[in-house]
N, C-alpha and C positions, 0 to 999 in steps of 0.2 A: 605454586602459590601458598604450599602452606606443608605442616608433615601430623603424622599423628596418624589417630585411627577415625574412621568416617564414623561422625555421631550429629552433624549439624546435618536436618531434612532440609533440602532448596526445593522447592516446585515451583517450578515455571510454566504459566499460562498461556499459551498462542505458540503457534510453530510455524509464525512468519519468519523474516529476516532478522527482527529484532529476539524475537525467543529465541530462535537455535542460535544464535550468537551468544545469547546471556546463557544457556543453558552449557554451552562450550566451553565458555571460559569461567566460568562458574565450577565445569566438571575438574579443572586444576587443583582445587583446593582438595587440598587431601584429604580434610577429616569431613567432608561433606558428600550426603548422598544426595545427587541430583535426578529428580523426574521434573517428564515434560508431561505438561497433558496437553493434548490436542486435538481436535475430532476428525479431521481427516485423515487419511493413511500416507499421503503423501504430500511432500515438501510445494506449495505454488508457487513458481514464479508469477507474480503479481505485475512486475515491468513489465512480462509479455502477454499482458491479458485480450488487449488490440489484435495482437495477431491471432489470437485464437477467435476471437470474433469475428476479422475480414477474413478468415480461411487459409491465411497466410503461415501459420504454424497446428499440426496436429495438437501438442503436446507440451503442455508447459507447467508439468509438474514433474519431480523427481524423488524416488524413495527417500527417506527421512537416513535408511540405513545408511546411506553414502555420505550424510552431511555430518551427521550426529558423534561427538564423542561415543565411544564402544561403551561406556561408562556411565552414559546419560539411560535412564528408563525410561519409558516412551510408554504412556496410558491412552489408547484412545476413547477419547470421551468428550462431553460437552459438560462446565460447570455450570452445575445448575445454583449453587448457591455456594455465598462465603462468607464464612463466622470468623471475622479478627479476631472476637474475645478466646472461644478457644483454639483458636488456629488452629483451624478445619475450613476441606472443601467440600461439598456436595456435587458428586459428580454423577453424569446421566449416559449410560450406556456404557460403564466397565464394566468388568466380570465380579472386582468387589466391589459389593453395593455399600460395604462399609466407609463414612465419612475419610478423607484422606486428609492425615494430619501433616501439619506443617513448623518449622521455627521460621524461616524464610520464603516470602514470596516474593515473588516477580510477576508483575501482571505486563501480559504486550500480545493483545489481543487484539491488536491491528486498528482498520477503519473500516465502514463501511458507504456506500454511495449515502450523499443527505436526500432531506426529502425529495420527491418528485412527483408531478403529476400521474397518477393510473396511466397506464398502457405504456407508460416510457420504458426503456430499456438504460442499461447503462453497464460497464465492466467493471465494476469496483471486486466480483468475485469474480472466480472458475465458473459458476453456478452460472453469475447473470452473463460471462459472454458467451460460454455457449448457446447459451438459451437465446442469443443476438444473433448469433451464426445459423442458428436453425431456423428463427425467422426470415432471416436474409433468405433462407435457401428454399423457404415453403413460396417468397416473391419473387422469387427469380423468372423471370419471364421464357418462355418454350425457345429452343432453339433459331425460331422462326422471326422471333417475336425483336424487335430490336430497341424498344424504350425500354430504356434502362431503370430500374429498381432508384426511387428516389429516396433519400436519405438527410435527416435534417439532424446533425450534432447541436447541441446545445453547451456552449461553457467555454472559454477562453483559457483554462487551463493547460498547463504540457500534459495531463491525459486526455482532453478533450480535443486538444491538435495531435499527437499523435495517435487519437481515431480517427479521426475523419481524413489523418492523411494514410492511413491503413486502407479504410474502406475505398478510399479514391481512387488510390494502386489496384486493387482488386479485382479490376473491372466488371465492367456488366450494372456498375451502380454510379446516380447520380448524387452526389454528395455533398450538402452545405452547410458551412460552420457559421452557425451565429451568436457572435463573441458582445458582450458588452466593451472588454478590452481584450484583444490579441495580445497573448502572453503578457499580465501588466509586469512581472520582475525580468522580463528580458530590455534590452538597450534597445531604442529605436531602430540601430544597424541589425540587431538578432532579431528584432520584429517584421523588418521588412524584408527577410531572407525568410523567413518564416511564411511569411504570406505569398513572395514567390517561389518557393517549394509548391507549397500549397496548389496555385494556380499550375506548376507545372503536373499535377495529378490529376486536374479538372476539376480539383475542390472550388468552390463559390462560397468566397467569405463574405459575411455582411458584420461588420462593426458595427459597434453602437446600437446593436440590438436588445430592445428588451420585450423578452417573451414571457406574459401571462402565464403565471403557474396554476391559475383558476379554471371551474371548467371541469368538467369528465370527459374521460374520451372514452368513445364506443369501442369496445372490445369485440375482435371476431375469433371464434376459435380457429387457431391454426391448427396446419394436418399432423402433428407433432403431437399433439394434447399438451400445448401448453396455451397461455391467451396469446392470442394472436396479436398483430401491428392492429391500430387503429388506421382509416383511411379517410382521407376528409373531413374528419371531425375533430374538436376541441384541437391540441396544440398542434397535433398532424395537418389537419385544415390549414391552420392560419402559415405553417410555413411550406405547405403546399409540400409535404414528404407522405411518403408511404406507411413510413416508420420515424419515432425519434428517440435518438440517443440523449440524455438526460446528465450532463456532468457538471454540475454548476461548483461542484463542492464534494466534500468528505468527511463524516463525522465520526466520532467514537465509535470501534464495533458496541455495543450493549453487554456489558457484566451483567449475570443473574442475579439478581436480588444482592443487593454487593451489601447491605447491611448497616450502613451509613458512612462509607467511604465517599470521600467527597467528589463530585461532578461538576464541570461547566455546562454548559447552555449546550455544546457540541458533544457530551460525552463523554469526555475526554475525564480520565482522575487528575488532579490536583496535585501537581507535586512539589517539592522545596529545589532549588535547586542542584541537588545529593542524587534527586529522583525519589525520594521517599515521597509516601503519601502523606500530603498531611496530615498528620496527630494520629499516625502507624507507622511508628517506625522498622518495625521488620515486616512491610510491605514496599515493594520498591519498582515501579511501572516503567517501559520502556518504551520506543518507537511511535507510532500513530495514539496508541492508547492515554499519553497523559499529555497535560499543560504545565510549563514551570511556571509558578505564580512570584512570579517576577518580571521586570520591565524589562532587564537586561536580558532576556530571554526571550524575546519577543522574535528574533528571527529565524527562530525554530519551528518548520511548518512541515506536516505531514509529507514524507517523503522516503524511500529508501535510503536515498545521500546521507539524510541524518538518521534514521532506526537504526540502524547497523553501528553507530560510534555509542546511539542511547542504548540500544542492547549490552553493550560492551560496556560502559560507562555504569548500568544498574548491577550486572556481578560485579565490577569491581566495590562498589556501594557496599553489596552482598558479603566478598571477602573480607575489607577494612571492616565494617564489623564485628564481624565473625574472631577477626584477629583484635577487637579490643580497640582500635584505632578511628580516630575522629572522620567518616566520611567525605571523600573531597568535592567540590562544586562540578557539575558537568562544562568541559572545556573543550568541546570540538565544535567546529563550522563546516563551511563550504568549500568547497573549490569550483563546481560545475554545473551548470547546467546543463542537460545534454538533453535534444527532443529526436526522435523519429522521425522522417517525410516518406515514409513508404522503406520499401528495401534495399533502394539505391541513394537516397538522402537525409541529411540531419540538419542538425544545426547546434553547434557545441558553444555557448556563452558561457565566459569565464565571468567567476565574480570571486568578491570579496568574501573573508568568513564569515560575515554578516548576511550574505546571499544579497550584496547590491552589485550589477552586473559592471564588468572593469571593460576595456574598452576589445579586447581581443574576443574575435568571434570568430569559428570555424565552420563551416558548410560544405555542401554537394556531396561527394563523395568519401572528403574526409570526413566531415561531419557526423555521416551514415558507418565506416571504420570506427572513428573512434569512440560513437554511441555504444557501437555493437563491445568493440571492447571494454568499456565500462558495465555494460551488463553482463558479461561473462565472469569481469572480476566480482562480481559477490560471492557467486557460488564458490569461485577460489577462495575468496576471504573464508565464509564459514568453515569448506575445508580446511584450511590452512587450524583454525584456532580450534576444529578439533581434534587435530594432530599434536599441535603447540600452545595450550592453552595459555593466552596470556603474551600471543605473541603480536597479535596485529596491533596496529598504530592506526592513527587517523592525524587529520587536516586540524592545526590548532583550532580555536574558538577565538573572538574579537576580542583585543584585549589582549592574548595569550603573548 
């Protein structure tokens, strides 16, 4: 992507999908030293936060080293604060305490779960689904004991159906999903293959649900020392669970003190459709972390399917730059929906790069294959681009 000697600093924020991607193909340009900061030590798979939660996967993180251009610097750290004017970051827990300078940033700081009731639980991190799994495991009734652990998912979401069809698979727990709408961007045909996956797990969907987020729930400490499920009180009462999982939604993770970089109502930064931030242009945000403030960008929604083309799409922002060249508009879409029903089923709905569903749906056990093969290919993608930086493609955008 480019020749000379490295003198252009990139730092890139977040070391989800969308950062080690922008920091890969970023690491191409030649006359550019890229770091990542990041505060964990390893890479999360996020797609498989459900299984870490129903018990169904140990482990769903992987060294950074295996994904990362050899080229990439890896800080770990938490930013505690960011000065556009002189492009510096304040970071919390490196070894240098001194501000880390920058010419180019990349913010993709991911998302995290939106509000929710006290005592709910929910997978939006590593953090919170283990802390699901533990609870699960402090209710788990004595060998003896045969009423099963009740469980009330919250959110109509493909994360919120693909927990409660995790937890369903699991067994030993009773599990109900209460949706306002069952998957609303799926097709009526992927919605009702949905709901009968669902039922083949002994999940108990209720539609058209609307559950009060008002209310405190009584917290018990669990044997774990973390707070325990609430039981028969506030949202646990009314849907008559032991525990509830809380997934209505996903907002911006929180920039420290970002310094008057622009925010939505969700979090999210502000960007043009290049991906720059508005009114900073060598800031340039990727994946979960920004909104494009544009209409025609409207069916761009927090997802892996899209971080990975916006990661890739903000280096290239990064390099045209860099090279003196006018930034081009972000141009990728969709191809797939793909959901989870446990370990033996899915449901794969094709749509448009608009993400409006087309009329072909895949289920059962193909469904559950070619889920599973779509989440294996990420981790190949990022490899791949820090092998070749500069080498993956994506699904055009509407329009294209």
């Amino acid at each position: 992507m480019g020749n000379g000697s490295r003198t252009h600093r990139v730092v890139v924020v977040g070391g989800g999908y969308a950062g080690v991607m922008a920091a890969n193909r970023v690491s191409g340009i030649a006359d550019a030293e890229v770091t990542l900061v990041e505060a964990h030590d390893r890479f999360t798979e996020r797609i498989r936060l459900h299984q870490v939660a129903a018990g169904t996967l140990d482990d769903a993180t992987i060294p950074f080293e295996t994904l990362l251009a050899p080229v990439v610097r890896r800080i770990e750290a938490r930013v505690d604060g960011v000065d556009a004017a002189r492009r510096t970051l304040t970071l919390d827990g490196a070894s240098d305490p001194e501000p880390l300078p920058w010419d180019w940033l990349v913010i993709a700081t991911g998302s995290t779960a939106g509000p929710r009731p006290p005592g709910t639980y929910t997978v939006a991190t590593l953090e919170e689904a283990t802390r699901l799994r533990h609870a699960i495991t402090d209710l788990r009734r004595s060998p003896t004991d045969s009423t099963p652990v009740r469980i009330g998912v919250v959110g109509g979401g493909l994360t919120a159906i693909e927990t409660a069809a995790e937890l369903g698979g699991a067994g030993g727990l009773a599990v109900s999903l209460h949706a306002a709408t069952l998957g609303p961007g799926l097709s009526e045909r992927a919605r009702g293959r949905v709901r009968s996956g669902l039922r083949g797990l002994g999940v108990r969907v209720v539609e058209g649900a609307r559950v009060p987020v008002t209310g405190a729930m009584a917290a018990e400490r669990g044997g774990r020392g973390h707070a325990g499920p609430a039981r028969s009180a506030g949202i646990a009462g009314e849907l008559d669970a032991d525990l509830v999982v809380w997934m209505t939604g996903f907002e911006g993770a929180p920039l420290a003190r970002p310094e008057g970089l622009p925010v939505d109502a969700a979090g999210r930064l502000v960007v043009d459709p290049t991906l720059r931030v508005r009114g900073h242009d060598r800031i340039v945000a990727a994946g979960d972390a920004l909104v494009v403030d544009d209409t025609a960008y409207a069916y761009v929604r927090m997802s892996c399917a899209i971080g990975m083309p916006l990661g890739a799409h903000a280096a290239d922002t990064v390099a045209r730059s860099i090279r003196g060249h006018a930034p081009e508009p972000f141009a990728s879409g969709y191809l797939l929906q793909c959901i989870s029903l446990g370990r033996n089923g899915g449901v794969v709905q094709t749509v448009t790069p608009d993400d409006r569903p087309r009329r072909l749906v895949v289920s059962g056990r193909l469904g559950a294959w070619t889920k599973e093969r779509v989440c294996r290919s990420t981790i190949r993608w990022l490899r791949q681009e820090a092998d070749r930086p500069g080498s993956t493609t994506w699904t055009r955008g509407p329009g294209a």
